[in-house]
N, C-alpha and C positions, 0 to 999 in steps of 0.2 A: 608368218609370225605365229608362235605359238600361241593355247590359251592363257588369258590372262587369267590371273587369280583373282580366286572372288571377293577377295578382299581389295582389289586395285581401284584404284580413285584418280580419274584424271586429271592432270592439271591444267582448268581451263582460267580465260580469262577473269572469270567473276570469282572464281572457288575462292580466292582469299578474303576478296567482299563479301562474301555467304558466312564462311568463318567468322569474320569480325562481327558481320551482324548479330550471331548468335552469341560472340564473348562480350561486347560490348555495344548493345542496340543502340543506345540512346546519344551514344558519342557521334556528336558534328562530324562528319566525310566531307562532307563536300561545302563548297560556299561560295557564292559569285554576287557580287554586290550586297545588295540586303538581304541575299536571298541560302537559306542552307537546308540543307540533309542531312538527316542520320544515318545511320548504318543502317536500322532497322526501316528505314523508308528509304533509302537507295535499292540494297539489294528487294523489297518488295515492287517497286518501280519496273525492275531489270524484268524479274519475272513476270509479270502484269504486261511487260512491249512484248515479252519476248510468245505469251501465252496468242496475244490478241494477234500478232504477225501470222502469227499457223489460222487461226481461223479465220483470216481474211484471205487466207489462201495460196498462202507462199509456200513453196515446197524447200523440202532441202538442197542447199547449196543455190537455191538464187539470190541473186544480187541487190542489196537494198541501198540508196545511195543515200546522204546526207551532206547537204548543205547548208552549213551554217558558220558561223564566227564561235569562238570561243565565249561556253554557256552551260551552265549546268547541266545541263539535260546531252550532252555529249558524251559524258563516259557512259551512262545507263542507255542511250542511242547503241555504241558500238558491242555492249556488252549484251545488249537486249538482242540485240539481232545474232548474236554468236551461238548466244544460249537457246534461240530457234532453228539452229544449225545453218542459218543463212550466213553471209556473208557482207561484211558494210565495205559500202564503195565512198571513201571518206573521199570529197570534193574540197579543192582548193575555192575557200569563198573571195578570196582576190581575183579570181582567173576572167577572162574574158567569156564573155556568153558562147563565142566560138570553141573555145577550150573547153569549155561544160559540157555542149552537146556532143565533140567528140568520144571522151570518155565514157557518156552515156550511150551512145550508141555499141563503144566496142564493150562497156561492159555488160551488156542489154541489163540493165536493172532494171528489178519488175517493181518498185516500190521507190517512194524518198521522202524523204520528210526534209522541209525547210523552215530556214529559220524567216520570221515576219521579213526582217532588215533585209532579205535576199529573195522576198516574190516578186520584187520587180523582175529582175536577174533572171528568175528561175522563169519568166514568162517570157522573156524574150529569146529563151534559147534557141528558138527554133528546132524543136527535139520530138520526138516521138515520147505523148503523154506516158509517164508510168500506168500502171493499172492501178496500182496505188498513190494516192499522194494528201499525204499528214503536214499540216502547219503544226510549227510546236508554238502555238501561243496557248493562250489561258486554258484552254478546250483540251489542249493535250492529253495533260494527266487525267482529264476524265475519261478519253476517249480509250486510253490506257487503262485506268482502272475496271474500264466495262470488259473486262476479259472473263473466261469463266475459268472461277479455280480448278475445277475439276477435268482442264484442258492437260494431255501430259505431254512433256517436254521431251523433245528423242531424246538419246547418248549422246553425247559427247564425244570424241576422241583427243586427246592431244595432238595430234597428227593432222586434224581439221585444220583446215582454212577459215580463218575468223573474219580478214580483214584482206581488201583488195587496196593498195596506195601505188598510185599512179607516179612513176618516177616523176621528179625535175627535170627531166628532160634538157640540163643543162648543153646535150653535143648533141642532140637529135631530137625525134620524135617521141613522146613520155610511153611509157611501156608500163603494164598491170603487175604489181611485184605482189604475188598472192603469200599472206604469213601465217603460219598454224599456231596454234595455241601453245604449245611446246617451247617451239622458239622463244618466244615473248615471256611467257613462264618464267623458265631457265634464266633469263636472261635477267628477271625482279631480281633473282637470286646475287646473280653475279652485280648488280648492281648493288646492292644490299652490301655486301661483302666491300666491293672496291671503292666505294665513296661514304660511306659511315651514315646515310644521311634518310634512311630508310624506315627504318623501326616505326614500333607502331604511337612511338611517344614524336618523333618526326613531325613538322608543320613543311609542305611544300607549295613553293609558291610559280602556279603557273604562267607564265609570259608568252612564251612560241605557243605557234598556231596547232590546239588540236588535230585540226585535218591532217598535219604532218607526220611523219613515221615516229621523227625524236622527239616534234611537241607534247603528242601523246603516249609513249612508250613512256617518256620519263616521270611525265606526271601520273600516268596508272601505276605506277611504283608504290606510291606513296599511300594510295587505295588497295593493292593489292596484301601490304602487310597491315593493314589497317589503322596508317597514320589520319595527318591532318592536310589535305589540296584545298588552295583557294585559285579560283581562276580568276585571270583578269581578261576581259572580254575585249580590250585592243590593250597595248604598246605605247605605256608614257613614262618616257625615262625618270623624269621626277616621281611620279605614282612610286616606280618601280624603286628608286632610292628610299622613300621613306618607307612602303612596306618592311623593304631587307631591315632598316634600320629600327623599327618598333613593331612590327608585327610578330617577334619570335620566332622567324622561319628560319630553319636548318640548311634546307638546300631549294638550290633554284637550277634550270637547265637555261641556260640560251645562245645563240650565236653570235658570231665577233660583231657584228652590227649592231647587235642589242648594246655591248658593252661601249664600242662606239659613241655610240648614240646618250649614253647617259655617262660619259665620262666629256665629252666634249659638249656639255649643256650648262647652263648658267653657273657661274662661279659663285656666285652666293649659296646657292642649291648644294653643290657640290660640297662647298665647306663646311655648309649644316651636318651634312652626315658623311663625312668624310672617318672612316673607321667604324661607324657606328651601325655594328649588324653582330653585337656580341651573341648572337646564339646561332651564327650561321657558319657551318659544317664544309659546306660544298657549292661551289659555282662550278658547272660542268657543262663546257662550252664545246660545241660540234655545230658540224654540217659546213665548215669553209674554215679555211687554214686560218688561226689567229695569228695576225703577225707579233714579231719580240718586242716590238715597239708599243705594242697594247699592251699585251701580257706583261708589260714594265709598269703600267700608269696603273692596271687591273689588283697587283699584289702591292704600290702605292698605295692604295687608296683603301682597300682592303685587310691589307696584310697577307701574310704568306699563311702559309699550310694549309690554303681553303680552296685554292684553282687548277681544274683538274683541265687536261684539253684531251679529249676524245677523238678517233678517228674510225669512220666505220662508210659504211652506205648500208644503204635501206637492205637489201638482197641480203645481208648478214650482218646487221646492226654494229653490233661496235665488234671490233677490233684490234685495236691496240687504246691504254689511256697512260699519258702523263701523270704522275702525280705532283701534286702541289712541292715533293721536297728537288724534285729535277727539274724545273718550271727554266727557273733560271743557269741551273749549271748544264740542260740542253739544249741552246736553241736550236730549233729550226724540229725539234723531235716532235715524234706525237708518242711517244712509250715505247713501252714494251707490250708482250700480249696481252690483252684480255683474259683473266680466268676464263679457263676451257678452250682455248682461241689458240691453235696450232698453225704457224705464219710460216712460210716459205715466199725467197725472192725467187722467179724463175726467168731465163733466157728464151729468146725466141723457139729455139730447140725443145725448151721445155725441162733444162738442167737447174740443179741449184748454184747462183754464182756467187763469185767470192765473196769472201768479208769485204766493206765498203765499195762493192762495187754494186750498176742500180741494174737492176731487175724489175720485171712485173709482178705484182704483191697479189700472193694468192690465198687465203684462208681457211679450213677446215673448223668448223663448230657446232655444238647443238643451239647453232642460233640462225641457221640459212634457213632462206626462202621455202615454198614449195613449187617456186618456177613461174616463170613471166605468164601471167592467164591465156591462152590460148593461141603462144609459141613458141611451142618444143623446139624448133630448130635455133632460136634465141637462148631458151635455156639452155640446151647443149653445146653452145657456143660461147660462151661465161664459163662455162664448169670443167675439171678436168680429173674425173671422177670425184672425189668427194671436196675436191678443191673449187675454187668458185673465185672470180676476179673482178672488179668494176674499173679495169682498163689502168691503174694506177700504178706508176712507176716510184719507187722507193728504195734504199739502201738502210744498212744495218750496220751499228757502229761495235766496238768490242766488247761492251758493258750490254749489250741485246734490244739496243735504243731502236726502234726504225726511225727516219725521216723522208717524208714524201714529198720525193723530186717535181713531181708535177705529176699532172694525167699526161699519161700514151698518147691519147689522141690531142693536147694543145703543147706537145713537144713540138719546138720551131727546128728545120734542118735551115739554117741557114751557112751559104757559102762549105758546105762541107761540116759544119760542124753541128751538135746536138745542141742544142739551146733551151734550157727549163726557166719556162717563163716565171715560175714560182721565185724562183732565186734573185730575178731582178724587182719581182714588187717588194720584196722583203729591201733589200737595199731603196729606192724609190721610196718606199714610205718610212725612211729614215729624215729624210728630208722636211726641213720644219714649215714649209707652205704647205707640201700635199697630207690630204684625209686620206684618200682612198686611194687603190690604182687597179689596172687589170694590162697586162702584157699580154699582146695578141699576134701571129704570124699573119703576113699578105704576101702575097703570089708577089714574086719580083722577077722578073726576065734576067737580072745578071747574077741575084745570088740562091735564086732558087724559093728563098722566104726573106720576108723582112720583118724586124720589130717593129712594132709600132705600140707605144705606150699612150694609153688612156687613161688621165688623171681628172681627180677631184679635189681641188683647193679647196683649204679651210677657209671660213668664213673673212672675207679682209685681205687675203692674204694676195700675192702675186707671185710669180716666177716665169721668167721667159723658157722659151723651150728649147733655148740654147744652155742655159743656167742648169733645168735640169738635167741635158746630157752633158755638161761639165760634172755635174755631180757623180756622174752614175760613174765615168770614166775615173774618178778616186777610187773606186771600188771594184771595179768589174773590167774583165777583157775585153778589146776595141768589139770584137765580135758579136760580144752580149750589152754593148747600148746600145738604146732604142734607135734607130733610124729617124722614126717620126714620133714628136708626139705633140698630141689631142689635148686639148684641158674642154672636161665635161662637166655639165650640171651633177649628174648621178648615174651610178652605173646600172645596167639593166640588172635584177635581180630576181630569185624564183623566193615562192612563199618562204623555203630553209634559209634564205640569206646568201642563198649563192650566187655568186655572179653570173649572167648568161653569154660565156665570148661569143657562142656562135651567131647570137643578136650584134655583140660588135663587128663581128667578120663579116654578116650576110647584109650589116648597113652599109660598108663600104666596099662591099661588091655592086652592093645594088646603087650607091652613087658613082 
C-alpha cells in the first residue's frame, strides 16, 4: 500500500461519536432505563476504558471478552477496547457456561468485564481466569476514570480488527468472524442511505441483543451519525409497542420472532397502538427468513412504506434489502443488492447460472470479514477471490429481486429430487393453527432423506398431523409433504433468532 496522505483520517468505530461530541456535547446518546449519556460523557468514557486497558497491560491486538445483557456501558465497552487497538470478544449472555468457556479458550482473551446479572455464569465457567477481570457495576466508571490523560492512544487503521463475533453456529461448531473498522464504517453509511432512519435528528430504539453482529451494528448507527439509541436491557413485546408508539423513534432493527412475539400478544395491547408509531421510519428485520404471512399482519398493523427485510450473514453483513414499496408485490424475496454489494449466483463449477435458476449466492463488498480468527484454511474455503459465500442457495427473478431457496447444507435430496425446506415452512405457516415451523431432512433407507416437519401451535389451537399433511398436499408436490410430523413446544433457537435444525436432526438421531 502506498503512503497515506497526511491529511488521511481513518474511519474507526468511535470517530463519529468523537465528532458528535465536539458538535453537540451536551446532547443525550445514549439511555437505558433511568439512566443516560451525552455525547460529551460517552465519548470521554470510550477514552478513559480505552486509556486504562493499555495500562493495565493489554497489548495490541489482544482479546478482551465482555459479558453482559443489553446496558449502557456496551457501546463504550466495544468502542473502548478498539480504540486500545484491542479487540472485543462480544459473548452471547444466553449461552450455556459450556459455550462460554469454549470461545474463551479459542479466543484466549487476556481481560472481560462482566455484567453483576452474569458473575454467577462467569464463575461457573470453568475457564482459565482472564488476567484481567472488570465487574461493570458502580466501581466501574471510577475504575475508568482513574486512567492517566497523559496515556497515548496507538493508530488506528481502518483495516484493524475491532471486534471478534463468534458465529451461530446454526450447522456446526460457532467459528470467530474477526470485522475491521472499515467494514462496519462503510456500512453506517449505506445504512444511512438505504433506510432514511439514521441522521443525527434520528431516535433508535434498541431490542436485539448487543452481543449480536446485527443487534449491535444497527444500533451503533444511530451513535455513529450522532442520533438518539435507547436500549432496552431484555425483550417485552408490550414494552416494545408502546415505546414504537410514544417514544418518537424512527427506526428499530429486529427479527421475525421479535415481530412474532408482539403481534401475537394480548389483543387489547395490540389494539391500543395498533398504527400508532407516527414518527417511525424504518422496521428492519434480519437474521432468519420473515415468512409472507407475518410480513402481512407487520404492514397491518403498521402500515406500509416502513418494513424493510434484510438478508446478510455476519462474514459480510448485509446483502441484499427489500424495501418497504416490494414487501408485498415479492414474496418469498429478500431484494436486490445492497448499495456497494456486487451478488453473483454460482454452479458447482463455479459458472454464473441462468436467470431463475438457483445457484450459490456469492458477494463481493467493502463490508467482508477479515477471516475466521485462526483458520485460514476455513477462510479460504468460503471465499473465491474476492467473493465470499455463507453456504446459501438463491435465485434471481427478471426485475434483479434475489430469493433464498434455502441453505446448501439443509437442502433435503429426497427420492431423487432436491427439496428446499424453506418453501414448505412458508406454505405450513399459512395454516391457521400453526405459529412457528422448521422442516428438517432424516436418513430414510428407501428414499434417501425424509421430511420431517416440526411445528408450533398457537396458543389453543389444534391440528392433527394428518390434517396438516392434507394441507400442505393443496399446495405443494407429493414429494415435498412432510413424511412426519412433530408438534413441539418451541423450536431450538440461537441468540439472532434463528432456528438450530442441526439440534432437531442430532435429537432424533440421538433417540
Amino acid at each position: 500500500m502506498s503512503a497515506l496522505p497526511d491529511n488521511y483520517r481513518a474511519l474507526t468505530l468511535s470517530s463519529g461519536i468523537q465528532v458528535a461530541a465536539r458538535r453537540t456535547p451536551e446532547k443525550v446518546a445514549l439511555k437505558e432505563g433511568e439512566r443516560e449519556l451525552t455525547y460529551r460523557q460517552l465519548a470521554a468514557r470510550i477514552s478513559a476504558l480505552a486509556r486504562k486497558l493499555l495500562e493495565s497491560g493489554m497489548q495490541r491486538g489482544d482479546r478482551v471478552a465482555i459479558l453482559a445483557p443489553n446496558c449502557l456501558e456496551y457501546p463504550e465497552l466495544v468502542c473502548g477496547i478498539a480504540d486500545a487497538g484491542l479487540i472485543a470478544v462480544t459473548l452471547n449472555p444466553r449461552a450455556h457456561a459450556v459455550e462460554i468457556s469454549e470461545v474463551m479458550r479459542d479466543s484466549r482473551a487476556r481481560a472481560w468485564f462482566v455484567h453483576p446479572t452474569l458473575s454467577e455464569l462467569a464463575a461457573s465457567s470453568n475457564l482459565p481466569r482472564p488476567e484481567l477481570q472488570v465487574l461493570i457495576d458502580s466501581d466501574y466508571a471510577a475504575w475508568c476514570s482513574s486512567s492517566n490523560s497523559a496515556t497515548t492512544l496507538p493508530p488506528i487503521t481502518e483495516f484493524d480488527s475491532f471486534v471478534l463475533v463468534y458465529t451461530s453456529g446454526t450447522t456446526g461448531k460457532p467459528k470467530g468472524v474477526l470485522l475491521p473498522h472499515r467494514a462496519r464504517t462503510l456500512l453506517f453509511y449505506a445504512k444511512a442511505l438505504e433506510y432514511g432512519c439514521y441522521g443525527r435528528d434520528d431516535r433508535h430504539l434498541c431490542i436485539a441483543p448487543l452481543s449480536s453482529g446485527g443487534g449491535f451494528g444497527f444500533s451503533m448507527g444511530a451513535l455513529f451519525f450522532g442520533g438518539f439509541l435507547e436500549i432496552l436491557r431484555k425483550f417485552d413485546p408490550t414494552v416494545v409497542l408502546e415505546k414504537l408508539a410514544r417514544g418518537a423513534f424512527t427506526g428499530t432493527f429486529v427479527v421475525p420472532s421479535h415481530l412474532h412475539a408482539m403481534l401475537e400478544g394480548d389483543h387489547a395491547v395490540l389494539d391500543r397502538y395498533r398504527g400508532a408509531a407516527p414518527h417511525l421510519k424504518s422496521i428492519i428485520c434480519n437474521a432468519a427468513a420473515l415468512p409472507f404471512v407475518l410480513k402481512q399482519r407487520v404492514i397491518d398493523y403498521w402500515g406500509e412504506g416502513i418494513l424493510h427485510e434484510t438478508y446478510g450473514f455476519t462474514e459480510a453483513a448485509i446483502v441484499t434489502n427489500l424495501r418497504p414499496v416490494d414487501q408485498l408485490l415479492k414474496p418469498g424475496s429478500v431484494g436486490m443488492g445492497f448499495p456497494l454489494c456486487d451478488v453473483r449466483l454460482l454452479d458447482e463449477a463455479g459458472a454464473d447460472v441462468a436467470l431463475g435458476c438457483v445457484g450459490e449466492l456469492f458477494v463481493s463488498s467493502p463490508y467482508l470479514f477479515n477471516g475466521y480468527w485462526e483458520r485460514p484454511e476455513e477462510t479460504a474455503a468460503c471465499m473465491r477471490g474476492p467473493w465470499i459465500s455463507a453456504g446459501d442457495l438463491a435465485r434471481q427473478d427478471a426485475d434483479g429481486c434475489y430469493y433464498i431457496v434455502d441453505r446448501k447444507k439443509d437442502m433435503v435430496i429426497s427420492g431423487g429430487f432436491n427439496v428446499y425446506p424453506r418453501e414448505i415452512e412458508e406454505i405450513l405457516l399459512q395454516h391457521p393453527a400453526i405459529s412457528e415451523c422448521a422442516v428438517i431432512g432424516l436418513p430414510d433407507a428407501r428414499w434417501g432423506e425424509r421430511l420431517r416437519a416440526c411445528v408450533v401451535l398457537k396458543a389453543g389451537a389444534r391440528a392433527s398431523n394428518e390434517e396438516i399433511k392434507d394441507f400442505c398436499r393443496g399446495a405443494l408436490a407429493d414429494y415435498k409433504v412432510p413424511r412426519d410430523v412433530v408438534t413441539v413446544e418451541e423450536l431450538p433457537r440461537n441468540a439472532n433468532g434463528k432456528v438450530l435444525k442441526r439440534i432437531l436432526r442430532d435429537s432424533y438421531m440421538e433417540a
